[in-house]
C-alpha positions as CSV (number, residue, x, y, z in Angstrom):
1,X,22.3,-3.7,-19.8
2,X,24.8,-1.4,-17.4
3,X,27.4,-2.5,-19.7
4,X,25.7,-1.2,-22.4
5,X,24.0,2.2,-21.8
6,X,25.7,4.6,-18.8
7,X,22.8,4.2,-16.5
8,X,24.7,5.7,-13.5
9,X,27.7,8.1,-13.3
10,X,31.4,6.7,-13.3
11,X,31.5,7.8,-9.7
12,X,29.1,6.0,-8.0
13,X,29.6,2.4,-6.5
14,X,27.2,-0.3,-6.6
15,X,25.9,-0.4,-3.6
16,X,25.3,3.3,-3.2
17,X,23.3,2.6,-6.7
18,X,20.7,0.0,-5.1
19,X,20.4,1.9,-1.8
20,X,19.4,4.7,-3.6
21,X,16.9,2.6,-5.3
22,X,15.7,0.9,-2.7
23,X,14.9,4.0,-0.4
24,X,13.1,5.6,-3.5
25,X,11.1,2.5,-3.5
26,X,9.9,2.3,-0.1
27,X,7.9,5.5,0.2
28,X,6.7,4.9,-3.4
29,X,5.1,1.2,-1.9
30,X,4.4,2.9,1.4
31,X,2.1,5.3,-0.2
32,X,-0.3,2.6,-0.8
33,X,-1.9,2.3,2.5
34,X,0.1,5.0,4.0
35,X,-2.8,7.4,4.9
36,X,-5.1,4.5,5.9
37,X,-2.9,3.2,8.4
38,X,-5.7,5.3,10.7
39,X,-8.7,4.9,9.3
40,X,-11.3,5.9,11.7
41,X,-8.7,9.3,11.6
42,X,-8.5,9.9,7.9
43,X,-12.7,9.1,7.6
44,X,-12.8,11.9,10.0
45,X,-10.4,14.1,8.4
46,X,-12.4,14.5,4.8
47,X,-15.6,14.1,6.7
48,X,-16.5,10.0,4.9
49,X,-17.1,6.9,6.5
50,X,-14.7,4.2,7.3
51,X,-15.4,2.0,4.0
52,X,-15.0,4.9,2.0
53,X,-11.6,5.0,2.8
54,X,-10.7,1.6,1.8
55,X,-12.5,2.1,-0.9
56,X,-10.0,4.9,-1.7
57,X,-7.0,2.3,-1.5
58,X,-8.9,0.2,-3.9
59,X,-9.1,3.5,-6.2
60,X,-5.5,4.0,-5.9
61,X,-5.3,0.0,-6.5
62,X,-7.3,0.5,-9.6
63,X,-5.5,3.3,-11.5
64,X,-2.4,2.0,-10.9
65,X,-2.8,-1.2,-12.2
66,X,-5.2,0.0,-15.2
67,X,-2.3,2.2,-16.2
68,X,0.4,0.1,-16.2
69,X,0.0,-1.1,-20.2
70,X,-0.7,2.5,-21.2
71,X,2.3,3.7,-19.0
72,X,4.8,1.9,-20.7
73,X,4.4,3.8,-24.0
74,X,5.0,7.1,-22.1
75,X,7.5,5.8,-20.3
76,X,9.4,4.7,-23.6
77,X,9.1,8.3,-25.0
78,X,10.3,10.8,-22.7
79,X,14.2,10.4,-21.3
80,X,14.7,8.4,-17.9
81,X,15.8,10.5,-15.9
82,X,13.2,13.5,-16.6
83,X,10.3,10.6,-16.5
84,X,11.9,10.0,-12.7
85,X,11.7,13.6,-12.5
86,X,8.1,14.5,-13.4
87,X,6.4,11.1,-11.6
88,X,8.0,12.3,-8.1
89,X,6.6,16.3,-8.4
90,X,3.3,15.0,-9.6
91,X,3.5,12.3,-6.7
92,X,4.4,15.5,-4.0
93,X,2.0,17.6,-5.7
94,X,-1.1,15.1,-4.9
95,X,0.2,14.7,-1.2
96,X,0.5,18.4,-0.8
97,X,-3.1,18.0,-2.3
98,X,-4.5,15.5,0.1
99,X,-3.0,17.6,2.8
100,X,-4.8,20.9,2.0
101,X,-7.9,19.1,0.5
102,X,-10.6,18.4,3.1
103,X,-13.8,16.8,1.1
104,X,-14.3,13.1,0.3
105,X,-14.0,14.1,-3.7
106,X,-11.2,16.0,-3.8
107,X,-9.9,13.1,-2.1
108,X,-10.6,10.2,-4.4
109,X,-9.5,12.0,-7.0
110,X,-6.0,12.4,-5.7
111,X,-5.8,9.4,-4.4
112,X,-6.8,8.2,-8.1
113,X,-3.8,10.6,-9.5
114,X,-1.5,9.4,-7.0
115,X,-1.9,5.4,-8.8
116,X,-1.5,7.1,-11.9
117,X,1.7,8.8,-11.0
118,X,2.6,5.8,-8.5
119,X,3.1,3.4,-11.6
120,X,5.9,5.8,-13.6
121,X,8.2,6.2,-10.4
122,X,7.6,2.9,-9.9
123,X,8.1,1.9,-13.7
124,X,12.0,3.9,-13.2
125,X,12.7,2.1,-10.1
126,X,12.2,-1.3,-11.0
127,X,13.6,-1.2,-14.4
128,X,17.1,0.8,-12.6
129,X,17.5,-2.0,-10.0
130,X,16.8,-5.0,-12.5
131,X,19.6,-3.6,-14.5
132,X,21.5,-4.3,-11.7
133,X,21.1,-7.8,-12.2
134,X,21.9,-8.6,-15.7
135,X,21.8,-12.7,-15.3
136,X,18.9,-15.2,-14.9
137,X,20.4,-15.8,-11.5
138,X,20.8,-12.5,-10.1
139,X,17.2,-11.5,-11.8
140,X,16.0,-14.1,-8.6
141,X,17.8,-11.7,-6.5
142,X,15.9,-8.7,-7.8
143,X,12.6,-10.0,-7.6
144,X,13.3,-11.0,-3.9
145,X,14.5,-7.4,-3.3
146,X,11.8,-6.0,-4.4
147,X,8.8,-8.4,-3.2
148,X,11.0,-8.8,0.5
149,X,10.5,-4.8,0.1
150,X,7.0,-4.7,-0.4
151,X,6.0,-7.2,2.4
152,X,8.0,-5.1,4.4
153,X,6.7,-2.3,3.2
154,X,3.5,-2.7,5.7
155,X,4.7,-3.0,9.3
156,X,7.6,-0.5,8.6
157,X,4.9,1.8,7.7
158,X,2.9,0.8,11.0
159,X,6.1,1.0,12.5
160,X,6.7,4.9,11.2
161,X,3.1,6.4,11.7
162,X,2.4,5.2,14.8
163,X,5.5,7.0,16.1
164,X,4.1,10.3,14.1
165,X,0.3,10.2,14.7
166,X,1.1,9.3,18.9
167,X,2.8,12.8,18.3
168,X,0.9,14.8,15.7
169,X,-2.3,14.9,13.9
170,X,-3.1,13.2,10.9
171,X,-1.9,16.0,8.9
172,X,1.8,15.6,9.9
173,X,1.8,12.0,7.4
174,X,1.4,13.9,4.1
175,X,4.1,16.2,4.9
176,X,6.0,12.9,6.2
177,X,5.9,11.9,2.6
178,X,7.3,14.4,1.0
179,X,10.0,14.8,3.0
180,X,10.6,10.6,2.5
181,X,10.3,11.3,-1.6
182,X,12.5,14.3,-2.0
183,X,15.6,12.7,-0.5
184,X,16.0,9.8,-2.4
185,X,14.8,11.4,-5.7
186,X,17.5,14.1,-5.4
187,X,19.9,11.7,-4.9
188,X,19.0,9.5,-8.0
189,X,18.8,12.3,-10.3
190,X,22.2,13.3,-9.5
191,X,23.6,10.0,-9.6
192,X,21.7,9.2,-13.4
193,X,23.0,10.5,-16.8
194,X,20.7,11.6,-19.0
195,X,19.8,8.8,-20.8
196,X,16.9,6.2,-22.2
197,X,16.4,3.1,-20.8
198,X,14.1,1.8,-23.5
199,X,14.3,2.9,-27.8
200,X,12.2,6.0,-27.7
201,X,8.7,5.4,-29.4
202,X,6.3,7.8,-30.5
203,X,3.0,8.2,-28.6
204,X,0.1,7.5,-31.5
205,X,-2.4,4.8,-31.4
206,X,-2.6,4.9,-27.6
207,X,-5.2,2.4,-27.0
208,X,-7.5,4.8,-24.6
209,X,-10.4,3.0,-25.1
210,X,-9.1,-0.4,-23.7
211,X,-7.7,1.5,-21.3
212,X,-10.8,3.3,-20.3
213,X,-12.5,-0.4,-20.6
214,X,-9.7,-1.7,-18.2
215,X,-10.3,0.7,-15.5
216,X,-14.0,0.1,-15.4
217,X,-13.0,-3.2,-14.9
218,X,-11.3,-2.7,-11.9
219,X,-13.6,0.2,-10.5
220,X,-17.0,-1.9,-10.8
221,X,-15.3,-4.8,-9.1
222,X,-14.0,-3.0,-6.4
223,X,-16.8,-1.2,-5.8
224,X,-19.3,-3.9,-5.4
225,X,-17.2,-6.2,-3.3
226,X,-16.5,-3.1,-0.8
227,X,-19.6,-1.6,-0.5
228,X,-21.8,-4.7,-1.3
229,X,-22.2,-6.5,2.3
230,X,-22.8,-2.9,3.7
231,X,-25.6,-2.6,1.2
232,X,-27.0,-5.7,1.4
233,X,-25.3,-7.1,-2.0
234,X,-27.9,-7.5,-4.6
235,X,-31.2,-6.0,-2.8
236,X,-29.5,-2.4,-3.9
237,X,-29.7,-1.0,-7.0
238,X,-25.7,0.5,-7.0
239,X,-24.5,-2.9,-6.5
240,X,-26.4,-4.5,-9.4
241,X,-25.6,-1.8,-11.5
242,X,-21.7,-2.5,-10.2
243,X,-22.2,-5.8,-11.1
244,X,-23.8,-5.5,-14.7
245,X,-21.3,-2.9,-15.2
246,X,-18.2,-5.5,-14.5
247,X,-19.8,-8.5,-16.7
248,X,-20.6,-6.6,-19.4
249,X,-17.1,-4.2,-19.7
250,X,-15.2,-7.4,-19.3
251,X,-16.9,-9.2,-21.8
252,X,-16.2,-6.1,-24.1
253,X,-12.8,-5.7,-23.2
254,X,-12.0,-9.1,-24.0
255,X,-13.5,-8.8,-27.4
256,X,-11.8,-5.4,-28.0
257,X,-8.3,-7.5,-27.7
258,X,-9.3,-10.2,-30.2
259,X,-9.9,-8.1,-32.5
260,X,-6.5,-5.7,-32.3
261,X,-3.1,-6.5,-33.4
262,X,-1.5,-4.8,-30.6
263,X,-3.1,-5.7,-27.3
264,X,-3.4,-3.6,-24.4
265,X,-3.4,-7.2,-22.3
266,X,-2.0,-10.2,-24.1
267,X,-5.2,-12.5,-23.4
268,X,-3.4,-15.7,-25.2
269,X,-1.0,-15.8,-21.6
270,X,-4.3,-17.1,-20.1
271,X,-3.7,-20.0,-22.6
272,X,-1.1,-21.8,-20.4
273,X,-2.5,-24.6,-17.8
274,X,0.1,-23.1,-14.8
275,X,-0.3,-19.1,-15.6
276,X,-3.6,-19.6,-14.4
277,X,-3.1,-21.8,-11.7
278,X,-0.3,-19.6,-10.4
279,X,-2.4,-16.3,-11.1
280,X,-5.4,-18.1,-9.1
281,X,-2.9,-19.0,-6.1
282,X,-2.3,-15.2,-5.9
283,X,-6.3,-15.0,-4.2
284,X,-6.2,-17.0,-1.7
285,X,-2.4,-15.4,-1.0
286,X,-4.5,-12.2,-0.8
287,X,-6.8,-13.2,1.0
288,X,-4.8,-14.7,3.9
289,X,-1.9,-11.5,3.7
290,X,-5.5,-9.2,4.6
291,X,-6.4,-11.5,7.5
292,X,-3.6,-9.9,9.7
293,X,-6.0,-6.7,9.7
294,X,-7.9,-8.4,12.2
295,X,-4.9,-9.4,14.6
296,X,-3.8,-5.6,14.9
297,X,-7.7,-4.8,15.6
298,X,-8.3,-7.3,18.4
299,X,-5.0,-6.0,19.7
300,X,-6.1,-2.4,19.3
301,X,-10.0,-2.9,20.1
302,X,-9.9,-5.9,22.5
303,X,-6.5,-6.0,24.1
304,X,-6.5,-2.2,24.1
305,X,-2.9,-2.1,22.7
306,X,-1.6,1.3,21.5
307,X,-0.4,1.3,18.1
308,X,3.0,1.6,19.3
309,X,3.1,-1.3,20.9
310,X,1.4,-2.9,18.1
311,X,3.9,-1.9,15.6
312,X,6.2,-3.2,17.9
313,X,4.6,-6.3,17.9
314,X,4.8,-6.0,14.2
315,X,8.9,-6.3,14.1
316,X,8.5,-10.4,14.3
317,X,6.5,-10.4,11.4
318,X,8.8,-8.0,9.4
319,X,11.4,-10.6,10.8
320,X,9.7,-13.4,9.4
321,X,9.0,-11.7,6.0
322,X,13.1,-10.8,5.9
323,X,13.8,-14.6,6.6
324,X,11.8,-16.2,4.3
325,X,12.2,-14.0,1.5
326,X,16.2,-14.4,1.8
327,X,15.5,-18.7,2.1
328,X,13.1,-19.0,-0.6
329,X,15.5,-17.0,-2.6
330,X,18.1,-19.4,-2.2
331,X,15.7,-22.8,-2.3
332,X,14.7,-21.0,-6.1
333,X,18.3,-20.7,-7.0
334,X,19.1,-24.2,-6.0
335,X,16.3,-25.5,-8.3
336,X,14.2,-25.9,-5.6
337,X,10.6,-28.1,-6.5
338,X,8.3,-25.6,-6.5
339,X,5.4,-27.6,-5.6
340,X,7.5,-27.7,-2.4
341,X,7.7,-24.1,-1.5
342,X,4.4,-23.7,-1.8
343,X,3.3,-26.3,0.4
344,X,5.4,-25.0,3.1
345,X,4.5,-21.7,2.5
346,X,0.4,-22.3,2.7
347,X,1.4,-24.5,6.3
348,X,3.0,-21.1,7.7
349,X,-0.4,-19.8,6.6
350,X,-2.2,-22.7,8.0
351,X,-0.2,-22.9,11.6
352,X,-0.7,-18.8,12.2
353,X,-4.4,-18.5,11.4
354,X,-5.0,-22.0,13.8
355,X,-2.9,-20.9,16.2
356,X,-4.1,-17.7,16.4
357,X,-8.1,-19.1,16.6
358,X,-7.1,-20.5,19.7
359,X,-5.2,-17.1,21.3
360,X,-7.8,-14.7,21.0
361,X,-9.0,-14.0,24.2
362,X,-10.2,-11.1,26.2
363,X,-7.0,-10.8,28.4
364,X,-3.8,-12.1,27.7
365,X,0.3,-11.0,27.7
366,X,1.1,-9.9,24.3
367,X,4.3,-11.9,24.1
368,X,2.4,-15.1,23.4
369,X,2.2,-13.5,19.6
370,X,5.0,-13.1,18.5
371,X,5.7,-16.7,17.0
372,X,2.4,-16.9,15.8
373,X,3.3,-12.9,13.8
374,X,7.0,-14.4,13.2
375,X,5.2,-17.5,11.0
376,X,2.9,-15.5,9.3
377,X,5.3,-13.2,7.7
378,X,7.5,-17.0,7.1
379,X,4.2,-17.8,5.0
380,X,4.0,-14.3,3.4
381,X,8.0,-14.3,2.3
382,X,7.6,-17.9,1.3
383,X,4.8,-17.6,-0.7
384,X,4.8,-14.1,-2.8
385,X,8.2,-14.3,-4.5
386,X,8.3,-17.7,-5.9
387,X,4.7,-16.9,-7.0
388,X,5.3,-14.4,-9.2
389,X,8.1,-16.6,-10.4
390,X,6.2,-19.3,-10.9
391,X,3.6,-17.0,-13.0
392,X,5.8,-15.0,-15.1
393,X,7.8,-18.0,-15.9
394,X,4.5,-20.3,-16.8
395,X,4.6,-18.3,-20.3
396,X,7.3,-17.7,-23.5
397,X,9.5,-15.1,-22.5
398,X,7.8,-12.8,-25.2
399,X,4.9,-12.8,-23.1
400,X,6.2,-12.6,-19.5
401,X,5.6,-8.6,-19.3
402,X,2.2,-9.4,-20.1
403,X,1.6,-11.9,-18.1
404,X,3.1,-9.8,-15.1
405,X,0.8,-7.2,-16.3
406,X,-2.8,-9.4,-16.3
407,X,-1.8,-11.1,-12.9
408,X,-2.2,-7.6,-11.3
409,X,-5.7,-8.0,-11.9
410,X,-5.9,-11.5,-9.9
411,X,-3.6,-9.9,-7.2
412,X,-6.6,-6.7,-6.8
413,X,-9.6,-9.3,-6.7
414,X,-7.2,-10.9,-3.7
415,X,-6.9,-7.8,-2.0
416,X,-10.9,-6.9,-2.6
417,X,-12.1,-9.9,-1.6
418,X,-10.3,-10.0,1.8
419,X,-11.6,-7.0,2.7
420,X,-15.1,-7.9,1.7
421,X,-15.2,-11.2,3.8
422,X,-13.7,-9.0,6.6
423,X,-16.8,-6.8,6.3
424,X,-19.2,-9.3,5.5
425,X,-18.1,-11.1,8.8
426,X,-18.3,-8.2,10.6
427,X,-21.8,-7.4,9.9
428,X,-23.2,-10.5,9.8
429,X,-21.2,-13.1,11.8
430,X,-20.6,-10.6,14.8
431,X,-24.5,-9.6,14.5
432,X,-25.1,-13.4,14.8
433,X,-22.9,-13.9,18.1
434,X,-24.1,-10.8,19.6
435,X,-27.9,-11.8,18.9
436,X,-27.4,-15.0,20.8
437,X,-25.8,-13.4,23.8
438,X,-28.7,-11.0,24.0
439,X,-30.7,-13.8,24.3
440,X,-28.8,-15.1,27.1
441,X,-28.1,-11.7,28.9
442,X,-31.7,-11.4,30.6
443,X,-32.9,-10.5,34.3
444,X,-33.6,-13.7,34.5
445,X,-30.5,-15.4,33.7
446,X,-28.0,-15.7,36.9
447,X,-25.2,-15.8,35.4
448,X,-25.9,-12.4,33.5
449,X,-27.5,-10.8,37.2
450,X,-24.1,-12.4,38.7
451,X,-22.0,-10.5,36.0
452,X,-24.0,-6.8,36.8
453,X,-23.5,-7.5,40.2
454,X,-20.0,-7.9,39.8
455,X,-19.7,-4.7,37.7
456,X,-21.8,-2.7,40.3
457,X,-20.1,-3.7,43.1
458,X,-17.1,-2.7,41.2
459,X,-17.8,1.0,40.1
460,X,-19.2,1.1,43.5
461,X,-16.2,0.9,45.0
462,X,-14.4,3.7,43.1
463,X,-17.2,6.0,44.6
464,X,-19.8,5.8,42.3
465,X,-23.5,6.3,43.2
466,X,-25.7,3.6,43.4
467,X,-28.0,4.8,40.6
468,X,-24.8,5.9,38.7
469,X,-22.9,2.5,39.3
470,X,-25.7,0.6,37.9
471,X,-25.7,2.4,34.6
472,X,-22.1,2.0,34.4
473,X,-21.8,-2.0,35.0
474,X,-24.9,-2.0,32.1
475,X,-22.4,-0.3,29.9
476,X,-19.7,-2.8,31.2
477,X,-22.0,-5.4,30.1
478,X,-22.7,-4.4,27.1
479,X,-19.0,-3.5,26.3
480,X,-18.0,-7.1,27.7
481,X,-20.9,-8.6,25.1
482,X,-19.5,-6.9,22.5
483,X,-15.9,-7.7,22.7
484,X,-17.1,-11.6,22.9
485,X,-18.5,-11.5,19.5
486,X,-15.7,-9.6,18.2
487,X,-13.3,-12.4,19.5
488,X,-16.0,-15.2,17.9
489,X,-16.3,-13.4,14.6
490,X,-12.3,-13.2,14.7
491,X,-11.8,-17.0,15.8
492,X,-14.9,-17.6,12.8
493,X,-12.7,-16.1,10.1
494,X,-9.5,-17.3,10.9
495,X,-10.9,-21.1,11.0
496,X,-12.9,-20.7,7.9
497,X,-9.4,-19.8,6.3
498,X,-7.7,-22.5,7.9
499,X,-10.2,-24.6,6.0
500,X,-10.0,-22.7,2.6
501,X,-5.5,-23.0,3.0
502,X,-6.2,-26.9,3.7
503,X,-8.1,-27.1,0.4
504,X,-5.7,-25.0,-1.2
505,X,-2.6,-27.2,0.1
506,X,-4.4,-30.8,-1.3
507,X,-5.0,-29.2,-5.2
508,X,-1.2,-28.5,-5.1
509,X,0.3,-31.2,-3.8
510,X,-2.2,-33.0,-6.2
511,X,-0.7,-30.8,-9.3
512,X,2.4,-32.4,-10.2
513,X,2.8,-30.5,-13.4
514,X,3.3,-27.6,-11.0
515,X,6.9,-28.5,-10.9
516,X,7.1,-28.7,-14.7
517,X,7.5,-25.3,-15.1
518,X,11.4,-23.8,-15.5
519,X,12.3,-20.4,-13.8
520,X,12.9,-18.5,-16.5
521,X,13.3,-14.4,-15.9
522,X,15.9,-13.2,-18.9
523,X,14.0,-9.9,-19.4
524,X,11.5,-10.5,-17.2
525,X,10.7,-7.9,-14.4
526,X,7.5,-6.8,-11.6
527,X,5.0,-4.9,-12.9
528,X,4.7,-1.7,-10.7
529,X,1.6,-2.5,-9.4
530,X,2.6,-5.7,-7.5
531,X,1.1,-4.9,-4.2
């Protein structure tokens, strides 16, 4: 394709090309969870509660991925380079608007803008760095590049605002962004002729109304499964409605397709015996990538770790993301069984969430995690590329954009439903622990009486009161009973996946046909919503 259209300028080398990609790539990824990274911080900011905010990532989630069939037609009208050009103002524009904007509203509606906008920058990026790699081969290469980037994508991030917010408020992250988007844009417009990646097409017969049905679809689904264990699933009337709402649109917007001769989502892709396995595999992927969430918070809530620290911690799983990615890369090349990779991938998965059952504990050196980190991000890098792979090469090559395009939908209902088993264990596994030590922490119970004792005699001794130093070792007990059912909820979850990978790792290795399935990415690529 390079050899065919002037992409770049005579001038510029390779390498300068796909560095200049990549570091237009990484705040475009990072912007994701970017402002969530603090979320009691940014719930405080616009003045919502915690879940409100990851509901906003699920909104961003939801545009972006709704768009992406609609996108495509605007992205084949307009010229490259002024395309690159409007997505990255409209991008700063909405930052500079969640910086000045201070009500929960305003703020899901940039955040909503932001996927919209997200997908075109994202659209250019991919689509310059695949044509980088013309071959079958090389088109391996890409796909690691830019999957390696996106797992990385999350503890560089920790990595960056931890540094800024230890330093500044939370305001100082939107203008952080800007200043990581202008850079990089500048220096791809300068380095891009004015040209069209794709044969222009005019924009008529825009299918708005599968689009519209699309979105819904996502919305209603993300909704219910973020809000629903906070209000008590199916006993409230917004969560019913969330529900109707997502049975009936989908049933309608799989009608809607049948019945057009251009589909907005090629539904026949869901035809194919491995698509779907592969596109199911994604869940549970999801699912065990959202568990980490709870490692940072024990370190932060239990081990009282500043995030610093923590996104120190974080550098062995970056290093086991950039391993894994560049190894399963080459096992895919060398034709690789596939079957394989995934089996050694889901026992990473299996080993870190075991391993880290039996290390959470209320004191402890913070050394003892970094294998257990290192092997997770192993399973992450082994697992997310040759997925998508596997997926997009389970179909014709006709329908592989599709088929990229529908398994964004399996990848969101990953990332939903690991944040709604986080919350529902939160609410109702910690309230069971915590219950049951209630009922052991009485005045009559010695070795409750021992533990006050212990605290009184402690506060005491700093020169407390006696009337004030009992209060305080109450509210030492209490803290002490609460930190024990965060660590049993924690150790609770991470079993209960440890049983769901187990299951997972018998239907593949009893799936031969898994392995039946060629790699096969000639004029294949990501779709931009691949997080």
């Amino acid at each position: 394709m390079s050899n065919e259209i002037p992409i770049f300028k005579s001038w510029v080398p390779d390498w300068m090309i796909k560095w200049a990609i990549l570091l237009m790539m990484f705040p475009s990824v990072s912007l994701f969870g970017f402002f969530t990274t603090n979320t009691s911080g940014t719930a405080g900011y616009y003045g919502i509660e915690p879940q409100d905010v990851q509901f906003s990532v699920v909104l961003f989630y939801a545009s972006l991925a709704s768009f992406y069939p609609l996108e495509k037609r605007f992205f084949r009208y307009l010229a490259s380079r002024n395309y690159f050009i409007i997505g990255v103002l409209l991008l700063i524009a909405t930052s500079a608007g969640c910086y000045y904007a201070r009500s929960g509203t305003a703020f899901f509606i940039l955040r909503f803008l932001q996927g919209v906008f997200n997908g075109g920058v994202n659209t250019i990026c991919i689509t310059l760095l695949f044509s980088r790699f013309s071959s079958e081969r090389s088109r391996v290469i890409g796909y690691s590049y830019f999957y390696g980037l996106l797992l990385c994508s999350s503890p560089l991030t920790m990595l960056i605002t931890s540094r800024v917010l230890d330093h500044y408020d939370l305001a100082a992250l939107y203008k952080l962004m800007i200043f990581m988007l202008v850079p990089p844009a500048i220096l791809l417009t300068l380095m891009m002729n004015d040209i069209r990646l794709r044969k222009k097409f005019p924009l008529y017969q825009l299918d708005w109304k599968s689009y519209v049905l699309y979105l819904l679809v996502f919305c209603s689904a993300g909704y219910a499964l973020i809000y629903g264990q906070t209000l008590n699933w199916l006993e409230d009337w917004r969560i019913r409605a969330a529900i109707i709402v997502f049975v009936v649109v989908l049933c309608l917007f799989f009608l809607r397709q049948k019945g057009l001769k251009r589909q907005f989502i090629e539904i026949g892709v869901f035809r194919y015996k491995n698509y779907v396995l592969g596109a199911c595999l994604l869940i549970p992927l999801y699912v065990c990538r959202g568990s980490l969430s709870i490692s940072t918070n024990y370190f932060s809530a239990v081990l009282r770790t500043d995030p610093i620290h923590i996104s120190n911690l974080m550098l062995a799983n970056l290093a086991g993301i950039i391993v894994a990615t560049a190894v399963v890369a080459r096992a895919v090349l060398l034709g690789k069984p596939i079957r394989q990779i995934f089996l050694v991938g889901f026992a990473f998965m299996f080993i870190f969430h075991l391993w880290m059952s039996f290390l959470f504990t209320s004191t402890t050196d913070d050394s003892q995690y970094i294998l257990p980190l290192l092997i997770q991000g192993l399973g992450s890098g082994t697992l997310l590329v040759p997925l998508v792979i596997f997926v997009v090469s389970s179909v014709p090559a006709a329908s592989s954009i599709s088929a990229s395009g529908a398994g964004i939908f399996f990848r969101f209902i990953g990332f939903c439903l690991s944040l709604s088993l986080i919350n529902f264990f939160q609410l109702s596994d910690k309230s069971r622990h915590y219950q049951s030590f209630r009922q052991e922490v009485t005045a009559t119970n010695p070795l409750s009486i021992e533990k006050l004792q212990h605290y009184e005699q402690m506060v005491h001794s700093k020169g407390l009161a006696a009337d004030e130093a009992s209060r305080a070792a109450q509210v030492l007990l209490n803290r002490s009973v609460d930190t024990q059912t965060q660590l049993l909820y924690a150790i609770d979850y991470y079993r209960m996946l440890c049983f769901l990978i187990a299951i997972i790792m018998v239907i593949i290795a009893l799936s031969p046909y898994i392995n039946r399935t060629v790699v096969r990415l000639k004029g294949a690529q990501p779709a931009p919503a691949s997080y």
